[in-house]
N, CA, C and O of each residue as an XYZ file, in Angstrom:
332
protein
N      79.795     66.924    192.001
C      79.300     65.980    191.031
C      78.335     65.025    191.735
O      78.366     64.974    192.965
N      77.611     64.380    191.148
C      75.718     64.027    191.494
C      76.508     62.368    191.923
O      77.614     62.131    191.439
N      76.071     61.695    192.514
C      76.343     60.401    192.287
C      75.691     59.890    191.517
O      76.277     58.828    191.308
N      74.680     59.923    190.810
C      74.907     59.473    188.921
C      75.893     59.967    188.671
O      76.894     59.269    188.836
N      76.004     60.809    188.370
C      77.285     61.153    187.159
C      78.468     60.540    187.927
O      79.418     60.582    187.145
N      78.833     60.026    189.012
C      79.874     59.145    189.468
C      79.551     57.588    188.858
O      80.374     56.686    188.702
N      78.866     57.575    188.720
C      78.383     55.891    188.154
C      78.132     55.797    186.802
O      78.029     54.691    186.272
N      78.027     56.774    186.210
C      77.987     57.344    184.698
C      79.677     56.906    184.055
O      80.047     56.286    183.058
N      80.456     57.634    185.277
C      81.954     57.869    185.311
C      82.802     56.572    185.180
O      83.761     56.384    184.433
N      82.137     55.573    186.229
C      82.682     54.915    186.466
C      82.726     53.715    185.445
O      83.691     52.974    185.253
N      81.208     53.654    184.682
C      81.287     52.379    183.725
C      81.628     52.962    182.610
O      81.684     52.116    181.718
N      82.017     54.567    182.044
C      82.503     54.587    180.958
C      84.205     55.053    180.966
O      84.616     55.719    180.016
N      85.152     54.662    182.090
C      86.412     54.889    182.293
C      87.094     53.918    181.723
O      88.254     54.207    181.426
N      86.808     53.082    181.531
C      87.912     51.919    180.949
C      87.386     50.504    181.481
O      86.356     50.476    182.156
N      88.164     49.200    181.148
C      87.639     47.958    181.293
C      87.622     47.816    182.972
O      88.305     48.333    183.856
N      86.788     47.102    182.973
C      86.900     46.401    184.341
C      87.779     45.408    184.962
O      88.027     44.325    184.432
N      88.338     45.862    186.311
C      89.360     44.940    186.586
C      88.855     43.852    187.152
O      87.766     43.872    187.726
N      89.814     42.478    187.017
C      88.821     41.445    187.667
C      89.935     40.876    188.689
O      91.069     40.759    188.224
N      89.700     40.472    190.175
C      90.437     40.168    190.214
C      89.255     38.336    191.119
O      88.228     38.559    191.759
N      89.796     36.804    190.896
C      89.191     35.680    191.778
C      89.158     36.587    193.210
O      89.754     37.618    193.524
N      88.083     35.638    194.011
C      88.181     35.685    195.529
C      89.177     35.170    196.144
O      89.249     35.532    197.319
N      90.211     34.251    195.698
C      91.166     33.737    195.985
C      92.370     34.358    195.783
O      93.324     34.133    196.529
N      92.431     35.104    194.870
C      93.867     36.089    194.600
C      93.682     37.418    195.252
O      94.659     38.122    195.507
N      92.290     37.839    195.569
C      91.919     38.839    196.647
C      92.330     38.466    197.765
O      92.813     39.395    198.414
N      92.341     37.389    198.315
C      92.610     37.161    199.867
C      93.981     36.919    199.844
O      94.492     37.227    200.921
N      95.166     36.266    198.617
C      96.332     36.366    198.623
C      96.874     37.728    199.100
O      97.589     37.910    200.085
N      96.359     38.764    198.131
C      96.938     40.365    197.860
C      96.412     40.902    199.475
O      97.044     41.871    199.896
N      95.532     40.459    200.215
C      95.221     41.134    201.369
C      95.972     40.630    202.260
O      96.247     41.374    203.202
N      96.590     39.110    202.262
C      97.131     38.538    203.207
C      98.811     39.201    202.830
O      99.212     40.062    203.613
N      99.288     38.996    202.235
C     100.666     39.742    201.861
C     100.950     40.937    201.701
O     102.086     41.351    201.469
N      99.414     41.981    201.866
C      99.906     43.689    202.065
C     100.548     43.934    203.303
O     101.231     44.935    203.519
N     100.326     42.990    204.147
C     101.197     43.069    205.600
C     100.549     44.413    206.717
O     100.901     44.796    207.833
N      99.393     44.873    205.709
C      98.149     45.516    206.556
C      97.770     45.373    207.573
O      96.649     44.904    207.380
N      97.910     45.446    208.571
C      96.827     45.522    209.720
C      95.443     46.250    209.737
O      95.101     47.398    210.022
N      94.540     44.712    209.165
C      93.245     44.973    208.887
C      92.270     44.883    210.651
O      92.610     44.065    211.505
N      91.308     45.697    210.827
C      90.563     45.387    212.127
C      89.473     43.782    211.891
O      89.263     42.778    212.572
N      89.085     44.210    210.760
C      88.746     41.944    210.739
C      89.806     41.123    209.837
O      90.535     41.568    208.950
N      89.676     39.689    210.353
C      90.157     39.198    209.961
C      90.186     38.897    208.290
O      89.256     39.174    207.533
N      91.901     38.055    207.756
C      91.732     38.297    206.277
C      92.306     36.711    205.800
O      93.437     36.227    205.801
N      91.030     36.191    205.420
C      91.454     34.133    205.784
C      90.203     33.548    204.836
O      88.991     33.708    204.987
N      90.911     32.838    203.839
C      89.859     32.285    202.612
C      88.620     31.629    203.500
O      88.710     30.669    204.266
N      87.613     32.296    203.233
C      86.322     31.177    203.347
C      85.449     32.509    204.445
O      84.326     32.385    204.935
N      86.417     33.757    204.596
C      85.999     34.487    205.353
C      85.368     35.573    204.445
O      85.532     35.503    203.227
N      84.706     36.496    204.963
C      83.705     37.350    204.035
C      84.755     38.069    203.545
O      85.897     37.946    203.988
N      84.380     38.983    202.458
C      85.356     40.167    202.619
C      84.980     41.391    202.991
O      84.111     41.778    202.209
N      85.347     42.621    204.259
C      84.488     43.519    204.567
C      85.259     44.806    203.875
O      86.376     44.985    203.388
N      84.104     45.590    204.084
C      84.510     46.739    203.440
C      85.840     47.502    203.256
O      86.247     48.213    202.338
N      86.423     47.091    204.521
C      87.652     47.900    204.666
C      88.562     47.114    203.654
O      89.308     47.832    202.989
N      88.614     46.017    203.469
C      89.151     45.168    202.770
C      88.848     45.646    200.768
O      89.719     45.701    199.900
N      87.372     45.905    200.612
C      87.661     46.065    199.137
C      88.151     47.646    198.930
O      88.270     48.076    197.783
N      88.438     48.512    200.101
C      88.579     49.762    199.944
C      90.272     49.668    199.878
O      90.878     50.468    199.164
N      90.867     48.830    200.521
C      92.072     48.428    199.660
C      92.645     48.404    198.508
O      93.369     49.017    197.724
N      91.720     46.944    198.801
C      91.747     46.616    197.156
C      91.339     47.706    195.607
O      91.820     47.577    194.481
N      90.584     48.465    195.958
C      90.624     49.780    194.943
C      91.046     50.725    195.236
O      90.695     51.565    194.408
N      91.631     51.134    195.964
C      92.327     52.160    196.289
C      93.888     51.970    196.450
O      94.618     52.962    196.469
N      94.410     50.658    196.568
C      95.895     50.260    196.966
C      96.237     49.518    195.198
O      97.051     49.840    194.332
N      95.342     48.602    195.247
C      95.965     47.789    194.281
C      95.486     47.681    192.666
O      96.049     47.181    191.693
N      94.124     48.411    192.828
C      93.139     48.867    191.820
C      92.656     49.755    191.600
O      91.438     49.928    191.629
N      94.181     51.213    191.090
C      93.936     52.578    191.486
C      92.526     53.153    190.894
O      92.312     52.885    189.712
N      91.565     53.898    191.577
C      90.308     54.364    191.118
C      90.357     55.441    189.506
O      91.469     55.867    189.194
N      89.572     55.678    188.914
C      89.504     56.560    187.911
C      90.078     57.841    188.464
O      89.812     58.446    189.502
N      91.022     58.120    187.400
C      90.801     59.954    187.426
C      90.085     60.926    187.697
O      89.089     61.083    186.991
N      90.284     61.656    188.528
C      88.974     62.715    188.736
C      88.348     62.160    190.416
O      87.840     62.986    191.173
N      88.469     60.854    190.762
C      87.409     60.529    191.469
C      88.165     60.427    192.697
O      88.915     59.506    193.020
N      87.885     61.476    193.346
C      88.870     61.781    195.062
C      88.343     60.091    196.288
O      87.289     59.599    196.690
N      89.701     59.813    196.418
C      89.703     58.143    197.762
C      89.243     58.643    198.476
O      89.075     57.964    199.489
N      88.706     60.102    198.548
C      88.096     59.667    200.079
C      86.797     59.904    200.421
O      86.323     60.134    201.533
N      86.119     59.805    199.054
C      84.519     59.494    198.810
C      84.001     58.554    199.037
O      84.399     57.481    198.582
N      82.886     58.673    199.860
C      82.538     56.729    199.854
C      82.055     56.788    198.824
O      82.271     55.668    198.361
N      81.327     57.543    197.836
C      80.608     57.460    196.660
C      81.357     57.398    195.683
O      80.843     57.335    194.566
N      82.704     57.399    195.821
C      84.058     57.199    194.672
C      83.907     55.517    195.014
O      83.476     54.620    194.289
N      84.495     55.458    196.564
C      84.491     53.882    196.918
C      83.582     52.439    195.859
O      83.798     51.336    195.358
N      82.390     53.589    196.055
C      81.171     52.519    195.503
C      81.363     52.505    193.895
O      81.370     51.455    193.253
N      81.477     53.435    193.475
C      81.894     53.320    192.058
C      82.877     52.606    191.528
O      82.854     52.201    190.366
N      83.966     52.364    192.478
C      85.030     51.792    192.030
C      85.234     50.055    192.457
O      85.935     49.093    192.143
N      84.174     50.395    193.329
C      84.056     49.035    193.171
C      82.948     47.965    192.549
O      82.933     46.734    192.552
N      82.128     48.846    192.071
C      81.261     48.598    190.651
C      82.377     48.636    189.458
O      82.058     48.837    188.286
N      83.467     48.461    189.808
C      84.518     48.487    188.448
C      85.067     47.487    188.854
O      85.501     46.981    187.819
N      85.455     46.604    189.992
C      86.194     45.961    190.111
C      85.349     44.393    190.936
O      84.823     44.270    192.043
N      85.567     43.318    189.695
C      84.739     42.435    189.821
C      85.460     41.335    190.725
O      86.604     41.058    190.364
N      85.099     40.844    191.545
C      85.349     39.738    192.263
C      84.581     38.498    192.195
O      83.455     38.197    192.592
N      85.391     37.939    191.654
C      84.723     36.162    190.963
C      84.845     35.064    192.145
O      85.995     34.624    192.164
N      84.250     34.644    192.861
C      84.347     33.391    193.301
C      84.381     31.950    192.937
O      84.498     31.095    193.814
C-alpha cells in the first residue's frame, strides 16, 4: 500500500485522539519505560516517545502494521498533541 493511501487511511478511520502535552509527559513518565532521552515537562518530545504513545497507549488503525515508519507517521497525524 502507497503512502497516500496510508494517509487516505488514516484520516478516514475514526476520530482523532487528543491527548495535552502535559498528560503526554504524565503517561510517559509512569510507563516506567526506559526511554534513551529524557522524559520531563518543558522537554521536547522525541520520536521514540510519540511512537509510544501510538503504539502503547493510542492503538494505531487496523490494517496498519507498528512497524512501519509510514504507519508511525500516519498515526500520528491521528493523534493530536495540544500544548
Amino acid at each position: 500500500m502507497s503512502r497516500a493511501t496510508y494517509h487516505q487511511k488514516a484520516r478516514h478511520t475514526g476520530p482523532f485522539q487528543e491527548v495535552t502535552y502535559t498528560d503526554a509527559v504524565k503517561l510517559l513518565e509512569k510507563s516506567g519505560k526506559k526511554f534513551e532521552f529524557p522524559v520531563a515537562w518543558g522537554l521536547d518530545l522525541q520520536k521514540e516517545h510519540e511512537k509510544y504513545l501510538v503504539e502503547v497507549r493510542f492503538f494505531p488503525p487496523a490494517g496498519f502494521p507498528s512497524s512501519s515508519s509510514s504507519c508511525l507517521t500516519c498515526a500520528l497525524s491521528r493523534l493530536s498533541v495540544r500544548v
